[in-house]
N, C-alpha and C positions, 0 to 999 in steps of 0.2 A: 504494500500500500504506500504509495508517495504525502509525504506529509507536506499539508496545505498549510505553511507557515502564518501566523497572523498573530503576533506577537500583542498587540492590541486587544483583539476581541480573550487571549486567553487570561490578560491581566485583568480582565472585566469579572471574570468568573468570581462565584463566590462557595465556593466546595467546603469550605469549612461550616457552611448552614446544614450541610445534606449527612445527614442522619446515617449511618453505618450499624447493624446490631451485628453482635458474636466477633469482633474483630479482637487482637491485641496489641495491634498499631491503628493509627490513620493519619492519613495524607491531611495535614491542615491546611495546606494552601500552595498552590501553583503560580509561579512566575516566570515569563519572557521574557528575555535581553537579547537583542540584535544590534547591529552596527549603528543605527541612528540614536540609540540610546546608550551606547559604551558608555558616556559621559555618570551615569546612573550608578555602573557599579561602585560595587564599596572597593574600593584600593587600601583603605584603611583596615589591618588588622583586627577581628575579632572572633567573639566565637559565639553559639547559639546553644540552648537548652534542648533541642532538637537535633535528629539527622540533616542532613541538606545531601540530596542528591542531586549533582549536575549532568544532563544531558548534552554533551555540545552536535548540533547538530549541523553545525559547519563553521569553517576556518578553525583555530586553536584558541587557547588560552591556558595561562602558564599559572598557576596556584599557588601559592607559600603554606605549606601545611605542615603546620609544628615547626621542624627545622628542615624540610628539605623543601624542594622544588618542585612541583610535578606538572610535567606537561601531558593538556589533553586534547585530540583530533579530534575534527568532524566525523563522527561513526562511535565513540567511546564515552562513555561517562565514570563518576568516581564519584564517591560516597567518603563524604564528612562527617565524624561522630558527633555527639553532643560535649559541649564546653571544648573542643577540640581549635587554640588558633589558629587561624588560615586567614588570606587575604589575598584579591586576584592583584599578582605581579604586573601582568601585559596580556595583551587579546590581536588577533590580528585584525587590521583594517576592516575585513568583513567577518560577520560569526553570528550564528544562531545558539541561542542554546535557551534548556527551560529546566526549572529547577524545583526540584518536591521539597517539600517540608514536612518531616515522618516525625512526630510524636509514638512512641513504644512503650509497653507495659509487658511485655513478655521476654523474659531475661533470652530465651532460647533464639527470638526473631533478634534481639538488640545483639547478640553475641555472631550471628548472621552477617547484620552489616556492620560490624565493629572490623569484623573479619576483610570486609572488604577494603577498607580505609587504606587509605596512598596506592593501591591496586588501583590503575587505568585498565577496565575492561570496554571488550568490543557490546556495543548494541545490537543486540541479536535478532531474527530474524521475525521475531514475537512480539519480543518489543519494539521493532520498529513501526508493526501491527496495533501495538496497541496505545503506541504514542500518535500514532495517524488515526485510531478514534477519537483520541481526546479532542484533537485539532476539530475532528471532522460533527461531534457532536458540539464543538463552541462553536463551530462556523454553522451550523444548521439551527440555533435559538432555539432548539424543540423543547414541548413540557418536560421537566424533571431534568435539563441538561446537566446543572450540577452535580445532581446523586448521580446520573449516568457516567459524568467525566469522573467523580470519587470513585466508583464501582471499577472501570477500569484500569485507574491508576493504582488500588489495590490488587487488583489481578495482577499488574505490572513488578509489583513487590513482591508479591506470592511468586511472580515466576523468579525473580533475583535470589530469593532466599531456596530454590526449590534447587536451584542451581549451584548452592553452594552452604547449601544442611544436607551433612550426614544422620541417615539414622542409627538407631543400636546395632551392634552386630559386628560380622567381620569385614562385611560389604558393603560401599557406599550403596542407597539405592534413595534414588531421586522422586519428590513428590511428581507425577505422572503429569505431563501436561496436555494429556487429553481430559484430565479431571479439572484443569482449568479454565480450559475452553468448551468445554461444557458448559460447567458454570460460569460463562462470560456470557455466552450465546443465550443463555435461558434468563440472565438477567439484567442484558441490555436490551430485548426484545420482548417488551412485557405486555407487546400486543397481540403476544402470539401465543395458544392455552398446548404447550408444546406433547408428546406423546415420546417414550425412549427411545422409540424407532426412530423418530425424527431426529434428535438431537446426537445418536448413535451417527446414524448416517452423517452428521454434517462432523462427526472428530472421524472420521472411516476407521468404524472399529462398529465390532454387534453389540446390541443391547446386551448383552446376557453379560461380553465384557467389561465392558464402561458400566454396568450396576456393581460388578466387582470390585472395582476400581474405585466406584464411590462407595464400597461400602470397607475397605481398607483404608483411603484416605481421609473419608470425609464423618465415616460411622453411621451413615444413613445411607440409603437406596435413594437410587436417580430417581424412584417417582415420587417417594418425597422429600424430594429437596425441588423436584417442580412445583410440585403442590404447597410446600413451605414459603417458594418466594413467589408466587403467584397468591396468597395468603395475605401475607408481607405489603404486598402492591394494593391488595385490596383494600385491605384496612386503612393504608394510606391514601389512597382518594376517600375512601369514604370520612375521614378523619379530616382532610387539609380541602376538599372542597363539598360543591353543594350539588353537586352533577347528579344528575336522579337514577335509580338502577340500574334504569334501560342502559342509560350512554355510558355509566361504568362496565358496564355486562359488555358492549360494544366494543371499548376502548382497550378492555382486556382481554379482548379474544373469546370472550364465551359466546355461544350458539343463541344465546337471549336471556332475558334477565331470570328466567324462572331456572335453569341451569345454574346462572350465577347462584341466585337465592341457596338451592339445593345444596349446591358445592360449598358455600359459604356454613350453615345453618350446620353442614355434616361438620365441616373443621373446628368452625369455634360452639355453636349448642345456642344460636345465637342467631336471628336473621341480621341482615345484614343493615338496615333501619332501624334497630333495636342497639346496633352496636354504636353505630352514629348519633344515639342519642344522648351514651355515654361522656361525648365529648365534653357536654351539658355540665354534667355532673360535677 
């Protein structure tokens, strides 16, 4: 996927409103720097209470981190630990680059990218994917872009650490990146009321294996974990606006709102106008 650079439209973003459940990181906030704003960065020495990972995603720029130097190309990023000083040295005339900001509660995912720190890695073929949705959901203004651009810039993390956490044993073995993109695909497309078949077919792998696979990595079965963030979405419109069943039942892909109702009424014990009234409460 070619990423549609707009350095402007992603500093507009505001990801740190959009609500994440079960994580033990999140992405607080995304920022763009390219050549008309060099003037921007900080050249001045300091250090954050947070990760900061940089993506350069063309020309270079040179870092002071702690005590050495590190230079990073267009195609590579590097990860900054928390209270770690650094400061950008020099950038070349032209340079793209976009930069996370990773708040961590799990000593396991924080010892991950600690790990990575002064390492200049390449951006792989995944994340180049899924830095071209971020772009692609800030330039489209769709409902819900925020959580959509949070969702996949977490996917983006999950694949970093997936890449570089061992589990127990004598073997490294790697969190499965068809269980990721799974779960990208079922919930960045929340207008779609997906089936395992479907979403099997689209990582090309059978259902029988990718429910494996989620149920090794994830401790739940692919159908529900459709059903869970499809759940999730639900409550969420019904929570944050005033859309009437029919058009939530629409908007989410169900067959009509007496399906939604059903579907709903089975998961929570609960119509789905009964739970909206909660809000009240």
């Amino acid at each position: 996927m070619e990423i549609q650079w707009n350095a402007d439209v992603i500093n507009r973003c505001t990801i740190s409103r959009a609500q994440l459940s079960g994580d033990a990181f999140s992405v607080q906030w995304i920022s763009a720097n390219e050549a008309k704003n060099r003037d921007t960065l900080n050249f001045r020495r300091h250090q954050h209470s947070f990760f900061e990972i940089h993506f350069i995603l063309k020309g270079n720029i040179v870092y002071g981190i702690r005590d050495r130097l590190v230079t990073v190309q267009g195609g590579e990023f590097v990860t900054i630990s928390p209270f770690c000083p650094h400061r950008v040295v020099s950038c070349s005339a032209e340079f793209e680059k976009l930069t996370l900001a990773v708040e961590c509660e799990s000593d396991k995912i924080s010892a991950a990218l600690i790990a990575a720190e002064y390492q200049v890695l390449p951006i792989g073929k995944e994340m180049i994917l899924q830095l071209g949705l971020v772009f692609y959901y800030a330039n489209k203004m769709c409902e819900n872009r925020d959580f959509l651009i949070k969702h996949t810039l977490h996917a983006l993390i999950y694949h970093m650490i997936s890449l570089r956490t061992p589990t127990s044993g004598h073997r490294e073995e790697r969190y499965d990146d068809r269980v990721l993109k799974a779960k990208k695909y079922v919930e960045d497309n929340y207008d779609i009321l997906f089936t395992c078949e479907v979403v099997a077919a689209y990582c090309h792998i059978s259902a029988k294996q990718l429910g494996r696979l989620f149920k090794k990595h994830e401790g739940m079965g692919l159908l529900e974990f459709i059903h869970r963030t499809k759940l999730e979405q639900c409550k969420k419109m019904l929570l944050e606006t005033d859309y009437t069943q029919h058009r939530i039942a629409q908007m989410l892909g169900f067959s009509g709102a007496d399906y939604f109702n059903k579907f709903f009424v089975h998961k929570t014990g609960v119509t789905p106008m009964q739970f909206r009234d909660t809000r009240c409460v």
